[in-house]
C-alpha positions in Angstrom: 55.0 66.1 182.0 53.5 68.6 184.3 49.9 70.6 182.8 50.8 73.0 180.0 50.0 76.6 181.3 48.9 79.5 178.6 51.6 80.9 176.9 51.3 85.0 176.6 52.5 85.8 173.0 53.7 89.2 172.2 53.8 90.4 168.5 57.5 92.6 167.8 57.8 94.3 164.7 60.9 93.2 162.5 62.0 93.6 159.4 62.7 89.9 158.6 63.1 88.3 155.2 62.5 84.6 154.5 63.1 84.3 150.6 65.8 82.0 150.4 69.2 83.8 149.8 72.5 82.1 148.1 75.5 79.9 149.5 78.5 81.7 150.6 82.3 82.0 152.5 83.8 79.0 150.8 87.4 78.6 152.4 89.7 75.2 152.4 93.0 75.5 154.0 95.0 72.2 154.3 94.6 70.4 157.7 96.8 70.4 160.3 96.9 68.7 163.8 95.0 70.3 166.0 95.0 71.0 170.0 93.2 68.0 171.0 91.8 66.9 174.3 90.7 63.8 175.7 88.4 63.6 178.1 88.5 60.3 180.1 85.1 59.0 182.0 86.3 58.0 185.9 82.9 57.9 187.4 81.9 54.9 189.7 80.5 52.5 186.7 84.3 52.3 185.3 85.0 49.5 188.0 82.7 47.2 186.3 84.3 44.1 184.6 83.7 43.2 181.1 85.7 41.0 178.6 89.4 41.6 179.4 89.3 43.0 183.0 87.7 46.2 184.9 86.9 48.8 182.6 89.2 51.4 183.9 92.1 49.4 183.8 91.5 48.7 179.8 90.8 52.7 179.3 94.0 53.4 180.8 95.9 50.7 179.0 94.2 51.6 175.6 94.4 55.1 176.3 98.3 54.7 177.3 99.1 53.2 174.5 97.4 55.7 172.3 99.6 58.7 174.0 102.7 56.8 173.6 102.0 56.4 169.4 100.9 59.9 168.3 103.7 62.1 167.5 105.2 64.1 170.2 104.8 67.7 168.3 100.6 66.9 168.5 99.3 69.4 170.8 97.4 66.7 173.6 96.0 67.4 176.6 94.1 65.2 179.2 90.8 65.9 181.4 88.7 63.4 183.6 85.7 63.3 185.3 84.4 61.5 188.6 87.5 60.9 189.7 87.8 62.9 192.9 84.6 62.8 195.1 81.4 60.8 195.3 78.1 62.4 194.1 79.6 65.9 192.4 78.6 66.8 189.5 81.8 69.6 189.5 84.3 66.9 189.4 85.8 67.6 186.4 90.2 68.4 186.0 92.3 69.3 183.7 95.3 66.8 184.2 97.4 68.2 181.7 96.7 71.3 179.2 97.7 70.4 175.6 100.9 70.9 174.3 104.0 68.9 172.8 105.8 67.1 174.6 104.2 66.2 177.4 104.0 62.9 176.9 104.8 61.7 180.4 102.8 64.1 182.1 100.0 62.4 180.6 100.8 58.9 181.2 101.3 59.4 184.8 97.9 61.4 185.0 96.1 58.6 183.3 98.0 55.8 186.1 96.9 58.0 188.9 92.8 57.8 188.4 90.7 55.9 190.5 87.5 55.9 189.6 84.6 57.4 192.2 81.8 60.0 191.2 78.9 60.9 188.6 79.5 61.3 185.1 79.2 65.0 184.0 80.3 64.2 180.7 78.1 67.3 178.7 80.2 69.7 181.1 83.2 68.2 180.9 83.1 68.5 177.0 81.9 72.1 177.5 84.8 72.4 179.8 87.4 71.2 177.3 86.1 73.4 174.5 85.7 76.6 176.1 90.1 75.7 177.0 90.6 75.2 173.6 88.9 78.4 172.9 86.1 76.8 170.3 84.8 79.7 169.5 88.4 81.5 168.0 90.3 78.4 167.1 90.3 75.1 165.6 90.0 72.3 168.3 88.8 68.8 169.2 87.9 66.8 171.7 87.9 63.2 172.2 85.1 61.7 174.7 85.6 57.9 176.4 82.8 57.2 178.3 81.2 54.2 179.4 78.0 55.4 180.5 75.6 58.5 180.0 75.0 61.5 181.4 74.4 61.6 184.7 74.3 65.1 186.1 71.0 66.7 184.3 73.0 67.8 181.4 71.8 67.3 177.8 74.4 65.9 175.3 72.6 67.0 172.2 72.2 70.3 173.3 75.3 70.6 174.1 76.4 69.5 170.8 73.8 71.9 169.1 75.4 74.8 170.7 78.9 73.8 170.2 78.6 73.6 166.6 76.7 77.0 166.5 79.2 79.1 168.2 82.3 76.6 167.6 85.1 77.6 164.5 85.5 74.1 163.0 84.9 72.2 166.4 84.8 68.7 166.3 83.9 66.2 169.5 83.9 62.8 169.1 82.6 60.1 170.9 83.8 56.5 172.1 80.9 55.1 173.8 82.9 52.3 175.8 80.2 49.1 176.5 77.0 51.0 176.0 73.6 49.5 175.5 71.4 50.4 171.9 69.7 53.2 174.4 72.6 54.3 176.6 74.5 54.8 172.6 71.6 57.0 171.7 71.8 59.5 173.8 75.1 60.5 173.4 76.1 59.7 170.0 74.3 62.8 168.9 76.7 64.8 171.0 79.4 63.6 168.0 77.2 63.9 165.1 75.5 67.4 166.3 79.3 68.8 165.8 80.3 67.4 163.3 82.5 64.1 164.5 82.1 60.6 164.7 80.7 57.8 167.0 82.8 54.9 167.8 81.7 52.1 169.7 83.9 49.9 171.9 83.0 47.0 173.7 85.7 45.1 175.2 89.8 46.3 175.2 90.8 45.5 171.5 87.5 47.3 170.6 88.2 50.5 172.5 92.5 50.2 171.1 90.6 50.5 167.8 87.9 53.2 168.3 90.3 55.4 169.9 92.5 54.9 167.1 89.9 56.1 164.1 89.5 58.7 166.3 92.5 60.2 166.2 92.9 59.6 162.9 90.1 62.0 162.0 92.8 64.7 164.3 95.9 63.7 162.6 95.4 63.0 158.9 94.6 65.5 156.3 91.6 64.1 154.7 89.8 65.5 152.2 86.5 66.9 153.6 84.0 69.6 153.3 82.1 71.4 156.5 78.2 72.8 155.8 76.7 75.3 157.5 73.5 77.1 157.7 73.4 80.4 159.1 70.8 83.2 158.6 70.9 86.8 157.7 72.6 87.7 161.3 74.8 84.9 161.1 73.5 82.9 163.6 73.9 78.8 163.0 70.2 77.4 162.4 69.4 73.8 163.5 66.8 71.6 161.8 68.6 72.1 158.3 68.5 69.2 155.7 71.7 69.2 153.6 72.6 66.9 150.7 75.7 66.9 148.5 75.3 65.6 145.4 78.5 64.8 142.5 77.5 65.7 139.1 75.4 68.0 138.4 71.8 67.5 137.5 72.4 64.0 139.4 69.3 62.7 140.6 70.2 61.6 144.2 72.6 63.0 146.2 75.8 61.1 147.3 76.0 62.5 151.1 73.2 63.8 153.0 72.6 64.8 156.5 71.2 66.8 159.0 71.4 70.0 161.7 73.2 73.3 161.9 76.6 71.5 160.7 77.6 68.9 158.6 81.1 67.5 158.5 81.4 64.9 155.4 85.2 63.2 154.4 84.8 62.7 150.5 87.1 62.6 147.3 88.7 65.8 145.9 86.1 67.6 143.4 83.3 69.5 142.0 80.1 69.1 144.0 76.7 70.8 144.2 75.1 71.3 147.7 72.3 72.3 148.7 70.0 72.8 151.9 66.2 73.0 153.3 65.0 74.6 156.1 61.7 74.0 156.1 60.3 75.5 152.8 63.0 77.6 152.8 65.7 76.5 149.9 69.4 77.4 149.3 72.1 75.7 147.1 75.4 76.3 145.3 78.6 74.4 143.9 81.7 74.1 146.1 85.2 72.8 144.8 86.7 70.2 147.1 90.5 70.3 147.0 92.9 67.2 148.1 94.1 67.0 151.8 92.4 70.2 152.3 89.0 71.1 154.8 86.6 73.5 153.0 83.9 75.3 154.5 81.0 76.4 152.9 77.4 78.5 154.5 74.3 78.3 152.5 72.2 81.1 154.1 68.6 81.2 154.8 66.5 84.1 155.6 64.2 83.1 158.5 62.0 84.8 161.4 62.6 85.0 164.8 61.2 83.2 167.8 62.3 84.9 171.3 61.7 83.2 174.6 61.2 83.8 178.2 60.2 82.1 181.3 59.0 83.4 184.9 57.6 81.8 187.6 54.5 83.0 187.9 52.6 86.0 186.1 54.4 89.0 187.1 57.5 87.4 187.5 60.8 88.1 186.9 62.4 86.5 184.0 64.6 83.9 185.2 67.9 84.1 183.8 69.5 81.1 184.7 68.6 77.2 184.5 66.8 76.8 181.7 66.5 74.1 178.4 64.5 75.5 175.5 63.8 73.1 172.7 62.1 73.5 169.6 59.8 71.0 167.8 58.2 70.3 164.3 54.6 68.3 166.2 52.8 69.0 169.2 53.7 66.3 172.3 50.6 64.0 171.4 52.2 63.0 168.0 54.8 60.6 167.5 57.7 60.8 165.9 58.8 64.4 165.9 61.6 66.0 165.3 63.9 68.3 167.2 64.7 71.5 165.3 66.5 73.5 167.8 68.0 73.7 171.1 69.7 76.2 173.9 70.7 76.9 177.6 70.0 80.4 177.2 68.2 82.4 179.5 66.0 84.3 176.8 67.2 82.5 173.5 66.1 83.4 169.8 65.3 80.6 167.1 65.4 81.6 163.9 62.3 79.8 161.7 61.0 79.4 158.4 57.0 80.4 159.2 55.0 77.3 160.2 53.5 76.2 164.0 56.0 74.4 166.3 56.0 73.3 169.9 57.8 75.4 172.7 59.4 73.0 175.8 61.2 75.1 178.5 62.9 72.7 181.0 63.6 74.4 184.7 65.1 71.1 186.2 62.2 69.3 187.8 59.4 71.6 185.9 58.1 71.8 181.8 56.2 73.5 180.4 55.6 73.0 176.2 53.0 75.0 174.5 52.5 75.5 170.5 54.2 78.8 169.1 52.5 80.6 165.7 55.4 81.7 163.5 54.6 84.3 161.1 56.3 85.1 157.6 58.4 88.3 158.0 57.4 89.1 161.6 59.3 88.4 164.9 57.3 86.5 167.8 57.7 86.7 171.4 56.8 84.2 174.1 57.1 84.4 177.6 56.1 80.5 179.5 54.7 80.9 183.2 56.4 77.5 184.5 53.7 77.6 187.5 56.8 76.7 190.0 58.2 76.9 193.3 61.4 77.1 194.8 63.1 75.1 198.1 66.3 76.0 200.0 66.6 73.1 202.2 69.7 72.4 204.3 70.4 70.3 207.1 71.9 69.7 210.7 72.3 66.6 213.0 71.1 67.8 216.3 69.4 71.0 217.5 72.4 72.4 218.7 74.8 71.4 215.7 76.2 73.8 212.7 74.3 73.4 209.5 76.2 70.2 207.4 78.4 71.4 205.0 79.1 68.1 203.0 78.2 64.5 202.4 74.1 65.0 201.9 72.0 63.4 199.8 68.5 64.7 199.3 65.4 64.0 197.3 61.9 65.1 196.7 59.1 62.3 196.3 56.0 63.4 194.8 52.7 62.6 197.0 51.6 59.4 197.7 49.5 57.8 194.1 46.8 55.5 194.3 49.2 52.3 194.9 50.5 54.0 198.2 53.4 54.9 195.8 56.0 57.9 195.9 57.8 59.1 193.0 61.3 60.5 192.9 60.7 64.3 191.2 64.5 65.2 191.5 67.9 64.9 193.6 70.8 67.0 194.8 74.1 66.3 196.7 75.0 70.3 197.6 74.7 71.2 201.3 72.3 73.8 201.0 70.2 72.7 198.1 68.1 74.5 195.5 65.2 72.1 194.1 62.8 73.9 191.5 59.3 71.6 191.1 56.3 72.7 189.7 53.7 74.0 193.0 52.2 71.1 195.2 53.0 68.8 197.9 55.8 67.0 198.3 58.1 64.7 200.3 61.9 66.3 201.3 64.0 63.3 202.2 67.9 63.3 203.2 70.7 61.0 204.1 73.7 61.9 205.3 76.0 58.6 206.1 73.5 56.3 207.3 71.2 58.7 209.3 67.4 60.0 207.4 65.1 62.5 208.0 62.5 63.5 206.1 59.8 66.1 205.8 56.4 67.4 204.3 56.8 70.1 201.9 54.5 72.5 200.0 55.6 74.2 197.1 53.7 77.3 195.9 54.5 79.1 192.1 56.6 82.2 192.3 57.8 81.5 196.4 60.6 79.9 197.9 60.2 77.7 200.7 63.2 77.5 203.5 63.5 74.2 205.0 65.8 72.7 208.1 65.8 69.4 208.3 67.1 67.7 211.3 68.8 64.1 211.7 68.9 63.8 215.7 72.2 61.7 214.8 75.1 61.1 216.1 78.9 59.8 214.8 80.2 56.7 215.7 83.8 56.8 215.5 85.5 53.3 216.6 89.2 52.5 216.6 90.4 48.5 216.4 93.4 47.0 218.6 94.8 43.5 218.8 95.3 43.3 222.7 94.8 45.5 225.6 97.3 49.0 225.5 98.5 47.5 222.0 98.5 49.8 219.3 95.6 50.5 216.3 95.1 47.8 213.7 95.7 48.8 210.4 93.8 47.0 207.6 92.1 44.2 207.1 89.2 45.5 209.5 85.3 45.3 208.6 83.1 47.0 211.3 79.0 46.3 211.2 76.9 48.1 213.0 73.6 46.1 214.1 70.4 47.5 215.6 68.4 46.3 218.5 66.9 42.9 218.2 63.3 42.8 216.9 60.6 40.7 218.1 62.0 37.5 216.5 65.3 38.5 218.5 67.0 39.1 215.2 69.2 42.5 214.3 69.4 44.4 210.7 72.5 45.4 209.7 72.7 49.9 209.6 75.9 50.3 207.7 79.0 48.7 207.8 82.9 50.1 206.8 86.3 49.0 206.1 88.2 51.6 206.6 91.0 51.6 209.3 88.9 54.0 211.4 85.4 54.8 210.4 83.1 57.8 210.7 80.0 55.9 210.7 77.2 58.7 210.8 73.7 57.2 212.0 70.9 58.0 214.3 71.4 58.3 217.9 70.4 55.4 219.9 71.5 52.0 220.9 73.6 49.6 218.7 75.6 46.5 218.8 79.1 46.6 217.3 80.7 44.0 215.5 84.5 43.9 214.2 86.4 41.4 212.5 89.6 40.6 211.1 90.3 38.0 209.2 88.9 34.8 211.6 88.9 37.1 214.8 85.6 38.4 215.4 84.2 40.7 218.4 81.1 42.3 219.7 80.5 45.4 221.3 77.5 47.2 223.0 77.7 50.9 221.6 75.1 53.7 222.5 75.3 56.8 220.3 74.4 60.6 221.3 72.8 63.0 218.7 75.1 65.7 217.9 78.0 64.3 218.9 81.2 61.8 218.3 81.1 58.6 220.4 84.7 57.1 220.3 85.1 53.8 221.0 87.8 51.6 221.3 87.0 47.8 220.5 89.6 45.4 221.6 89.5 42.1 219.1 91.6 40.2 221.9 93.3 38.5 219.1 96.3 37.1 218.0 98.0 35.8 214.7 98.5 32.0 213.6 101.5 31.1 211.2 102.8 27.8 210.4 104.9 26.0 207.6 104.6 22.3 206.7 107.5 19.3 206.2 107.0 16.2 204.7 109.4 14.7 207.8 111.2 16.0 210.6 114.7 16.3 209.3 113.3 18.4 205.8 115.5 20.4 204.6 112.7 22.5 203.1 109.1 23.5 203.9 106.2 21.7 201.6 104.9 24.6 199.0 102.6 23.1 197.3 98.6 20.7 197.4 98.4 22.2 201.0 95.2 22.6 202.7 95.2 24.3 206.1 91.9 23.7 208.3 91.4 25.4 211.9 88.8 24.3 213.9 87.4 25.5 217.2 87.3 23.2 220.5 84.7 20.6 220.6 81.2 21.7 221.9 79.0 19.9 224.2 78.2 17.5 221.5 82.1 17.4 221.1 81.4 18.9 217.9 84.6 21.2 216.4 83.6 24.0 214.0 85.6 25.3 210.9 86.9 28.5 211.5 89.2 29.2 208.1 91.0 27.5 205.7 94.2 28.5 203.6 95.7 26.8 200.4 98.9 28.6 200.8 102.2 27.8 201.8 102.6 29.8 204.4 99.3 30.8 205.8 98.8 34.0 208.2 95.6 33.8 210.0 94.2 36.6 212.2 92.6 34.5 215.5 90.6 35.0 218.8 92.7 34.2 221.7 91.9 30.4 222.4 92.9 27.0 221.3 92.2 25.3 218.7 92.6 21.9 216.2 94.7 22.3 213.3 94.6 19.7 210.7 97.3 19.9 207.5 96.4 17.9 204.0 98.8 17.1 201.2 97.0 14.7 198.8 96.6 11.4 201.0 98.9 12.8 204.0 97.3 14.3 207.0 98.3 15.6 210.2 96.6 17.6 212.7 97.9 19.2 216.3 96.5 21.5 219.1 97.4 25.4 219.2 96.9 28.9 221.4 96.8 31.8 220.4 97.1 34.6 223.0 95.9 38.6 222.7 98.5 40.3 220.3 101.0 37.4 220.1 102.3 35.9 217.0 101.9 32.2 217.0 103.9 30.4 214.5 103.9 26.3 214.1 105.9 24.1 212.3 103.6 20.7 210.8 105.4 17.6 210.3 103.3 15.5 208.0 105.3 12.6 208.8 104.9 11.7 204.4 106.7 10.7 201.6 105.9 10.3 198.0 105.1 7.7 195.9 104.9 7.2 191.8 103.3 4.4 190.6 103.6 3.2 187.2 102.3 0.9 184.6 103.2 -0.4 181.3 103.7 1.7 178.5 100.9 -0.5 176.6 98.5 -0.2 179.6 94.8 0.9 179.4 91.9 1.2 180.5 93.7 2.0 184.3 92.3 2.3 187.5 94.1 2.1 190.6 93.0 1.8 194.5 95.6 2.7 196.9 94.8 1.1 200.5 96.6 1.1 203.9 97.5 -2.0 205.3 96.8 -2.6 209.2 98.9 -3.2 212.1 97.1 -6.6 211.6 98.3 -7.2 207.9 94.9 -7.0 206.9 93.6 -4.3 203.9 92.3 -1.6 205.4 90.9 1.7 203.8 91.4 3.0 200.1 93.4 6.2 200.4 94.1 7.2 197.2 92.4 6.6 193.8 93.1 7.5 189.9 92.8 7.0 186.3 96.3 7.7 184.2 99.0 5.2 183.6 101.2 7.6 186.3 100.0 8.4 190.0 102.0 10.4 191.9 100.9 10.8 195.4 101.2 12.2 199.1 100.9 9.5 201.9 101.5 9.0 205.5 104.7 6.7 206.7 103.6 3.1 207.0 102.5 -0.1 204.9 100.2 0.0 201.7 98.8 -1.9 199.1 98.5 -0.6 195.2 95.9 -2.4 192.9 95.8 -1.6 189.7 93.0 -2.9 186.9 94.7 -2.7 183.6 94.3 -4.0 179.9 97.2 -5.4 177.8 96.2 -8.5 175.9 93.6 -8.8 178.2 91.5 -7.5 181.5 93.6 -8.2 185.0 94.1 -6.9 188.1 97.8 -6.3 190.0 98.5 -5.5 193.5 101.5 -4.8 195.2 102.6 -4.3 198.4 104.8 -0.9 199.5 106.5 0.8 201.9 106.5 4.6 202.1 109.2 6.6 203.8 108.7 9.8 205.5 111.0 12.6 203.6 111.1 10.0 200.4 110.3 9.6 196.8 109.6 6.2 195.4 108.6 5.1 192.3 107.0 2.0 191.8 106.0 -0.3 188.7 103.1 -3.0 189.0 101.9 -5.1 186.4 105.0 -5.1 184.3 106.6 -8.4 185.8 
């Protein structure tokens, strides 16, 4: 929190009344469904996995499925956020307005999503409310989010200034696997309108929490809406309300708190009252069945109007702002928030007391305490003490300013520790940062080139600042052979630096895209591309200002190859394959792995040369030498030379343990080849001579073996020990 700075308090006469005045406007009218909208969180975070998949594919599935149940005459519409760009806080579409029947239009909206951006999830409520016209009509809007807000938005506020200037509109919230803290801060968004919080924390959870919420849209439940408004009709905030059943009952039934309070309850009689402050108001309200009635208890109060400039003598800013209102100064705990708004010069209307003032200019607050008076209006004007930067950016001398794709930040000065502090961000290409006067740190990326630069900040100026990258853009293209055509997927460029010292590189960005725009500072680079197994290295040297094309040859080819169990199969083994490729021997005559492939058919992307390639099927093996040449398509055909055996025991057998060894060209037992542990092995071997011992328990502890002959192409079975 910056240094509070003196408030100058102006005195304006008014003719303001604060005895407490009588509940009014009780209406009920049944309920019908109403033009709903729900807005769909497709930032970033929505790729994360959780307990049924990726969290984007459960929304949509939930969220499908919910379309597809409610009636077709229910006036739906669809919005999403983050869904379009990286880093924009303006990403936010209407898919599809609301109406009936449109049905499909929403389901193929909802397919179409792929999640990207930020989460401006306080806009895109505001967004869907002012379309439904909040302030003339009955609406509601249904938030699925599974993170908060992450655009400089606050939820509550927006809440608080929805249900002041909303007719009966209701947002409610599923928070979609949110943490305790992450659930605080935007469950008041539901509650400061009126609607309802429902957490979600894997799919069934969020099939069910969407579900209640539409209930609360389609159903004509028996509720009753409190209000507090004063004298001008203005909705206060900070009210207590309680509902209480029979009268002269002690304790009330319902009771809650703000400007509006939304409670579902039996048809009936029922006394309600409300504080604000000292301030009291009550009355009695008759509830009828399936029916929403509204009732205002009103409250005479005085008002607190505020402005904020820059510096003394300023102009009153008019745009920007936060203004909240507390019940205790900032060093106590526990306080309460009494009132909130975005205005540029809002009024709060007060029962007469001493609060605290806290104006919010992004980066710079100011909070002061605020006197008011019974039957008198107060005036406040906060100097915020700050300073203004335009910064924008180019990548060489001689470039156009960027117009997209920047990131900036301002760093507070170096603390004691050697430390910086972020003080606030901004993705626009010509950035606006408000800060409170000082020095400061003005950093930007744009791709994977940085600049930085020393900045001074003085309250009431603005500060103009170019910053600029001396970068260039590496734009490589990948081909299989020399004249062949671009590669098309599969491709992961890195771009090294020079080697340090210790002769090793760091790694400055990498890509996978078919053909990247890598955007880094000029200078001298290695390249490196590969594709599947095929790898290549490239010496690149970039100019500032400009594109560098370069076109990197993998000099590769492709490997294919199918394996038979003998040379006269009719069809290609499918399945306990394991492919191995291995490089030619070294000086050592050492071979290295290069891949490995459990399919059936493998398709391996290869630098031209030869290579060992060995094929397993349970015990079988076979290996065989193979070239690949620049853009070719090698394919192979594996004959493991192999049959396959079952080997049996008794039905009464336990305790069983079998060793499967080859016999030599000498008669002699050689190695074991095959091993296992059920009364059944089935296995893959080589053509030839073998041996089967098997320890087993019938009556009692012995050990068979038996000789066998396996046959490429064949099956055999085999029983030992039941002679």
């Amino acid at each position: 929190m910056s240094s509070l700075l003196d408030l100058r308090v102006i005195g304006v006469a008014a003719s303001i009344f604060f005895l407490p005045i009588f509940a009014i406007a009780q209406s009920g009218a049944a309920k019908t469904p109403e033009r709903t909208i729900i807005v769909l969180d497709a930032s970033g975070s929505m790729w994360g996995e959780i307990v049924g998949g990726v969290k984007i594919d459960i929304a949509k599935a939930a969220v499908s499925d919910l379309v597809r149940s409610l009636d077709s005459k229910i006036e739906l519409g669809l919005m999403a956020y983050g869904h379009r760009s990286k880093g924009d806080c303006t990403d936010i579409e209407l898919l599809v307005p609301p109406g009936p029947d449109n049905r499909p239009a929403i389901l193929k909206a909802i397919q179409s999503l792929v999640p990207k951006g930020k989460t401006p999830l306080s806009d895109a409520v505001l967004m869907a409310a002012e379309f439904l016209k909040y302030g003339e009509e009955k609406g509601t809007v249904i938030l699925v989010s599974d993170g908060i807000e992450t655009c400089g938005k606050d939820p509550c506020a927006v809440g608080e200034m929805l249900a002041a200037k909303g007719i009966d509109f209701v947002c409610h919230v599923v928070g979609f696997d949110l943490s305790q803290e992450e659930r605080k801060q935007i469950e008041c968004l539901a509650q400061k309108t009126g609607g309802q919080y429902f957490d979600a924390k894997d799919a069934n959870g969020l099939r069910d929490a969407l579900s209640k919420a539409t209930e609360t849209v389609v159903m004509n439940d028996t509720q009753l809406i409190l209000s507090a408004r004063n004298a001008d009709g203005d909705l206060l905030n900070g009210v207590q309300f309680q509902i209480y059943g029979d009268k002269g009952s002690e304790d009330p039934k319902y009771s809650g708190n703000g400007g509006k309070y939304r409670q579902i309850l039996e048809p009936g009689k029922y006394t309600v009252s409300g504080a604000f402050g000292a301030l009291k108001a009550e009355g009695v309200v008759e509830v009828p069945e399936g029916e929403t009635t509204n009732y205002e208890l009103t409250f005479e109060a005085s008002g607190l109007k505020a402005h904020a400039i820059l510096l003394e003598g300023g102009e009153i800013l008019q745009k920007g702002l936060s203004w909240r209102i507390f019940d205790k100064p900032p060093t106590e705990n526990a306080r309460q928030s009494l009132a909130y708004s975005h205005e540029a010069e809002p009024t709060f209307h007060l029962p007469p007391g001493t609060y605290s003032l806290m104006v919010t200019l992004e980066e710079t607050s100011m909070e002061q305490e605020v006197i008011v008076e019974e039957g008198k209006g107060t005036e406040v004007t906060v100097i915020l003490g700050a300073g203004i930067l335009v910064a924008t950016a180019r990548l060489s001398e001689n470039n156009p300013l960027i117009e997209k794709g920047l990131d900036w930040r301002l760093m507070s000065p170096v603390d004691s520790e050697g430390d910086r502090r972020q003080v606030t961000f901004s993705y626009e290409s010509k950035t606006h940062l408000v800060a409170p006067a000082g020095k400061y740190l003005l950093t930007a990326k744009h791709g994977d080139s940085f600049a930085q630069q020393e900045v001074e900040l003085v309250a009431g100026k603005t500060v103009e600042v170019v910053l600029t990258f001396g970068a260039g853009i590496l734009m490589p293209v990948a081909i299989m052979n020399e004249g062949g055509d671009p590669v098309s997927g599969s491709l992961d460029w890195r771009l090294l630096s020079m080697p340090d010292a210790e002769g090793k590189r760091a790694q400055v960005t990498h890509s996978y895209d078919k053909e990247p725009v890598l955007k880094v500072a000029s200078g001298e680079y290695l390249l490196q591309l590969t594709r599947g197994s095929a790898v290549t290295e490239e010496d690149v040297v970039i100019a500032a200002g400009e594109p560098t094309r370069v076109t990197v040859n993998l000099n590769a080819g492709t490997w294919t190859a199918e394996g038979f169990m003998a040379e006269d199969s009719p069809e290609a083994a499918t399945s306990s394959l394991l492919w191995e490729i291995f490089s030619q021997p070294d000086s050592e005559g050492k071979r290295k792995k290069i891949t490995h492939s459990y399919d059936a058919k493998p398709k391996v992307f290869l630098s031209s040369g030869k290579y060992l390639v060995r094929l397993e099927r349970g015990s079988a093996s076979v290996e065989m030498d193979t070239e690949i040449s620049p853009g070719k398509l090698r394919e192979d055909k594996m004959i493991l030379n192999a049959g396959t055996v079952v080997l049996k025991t008794p039905a009464n057998a336990k305790k069983i343990s079998w060793s499967v060894y080859r016999i030599q060209a000498d008669g002699e037992k050689g190695a074991k080849v095959a091993h296992g542990y059920k009364p059944e092995l089935r296995v893959h071997l080589n053509a030839g001579s073998y041996l089967a011992s098997v320890e087993l328990t019938t009556d009692g502890r012995n050990e068979v073996s038996k000789p066998f002959e396996v046959t490429a192409g064949k099956l055999s079975e085999i029983e030992i020990g039941g002679e």
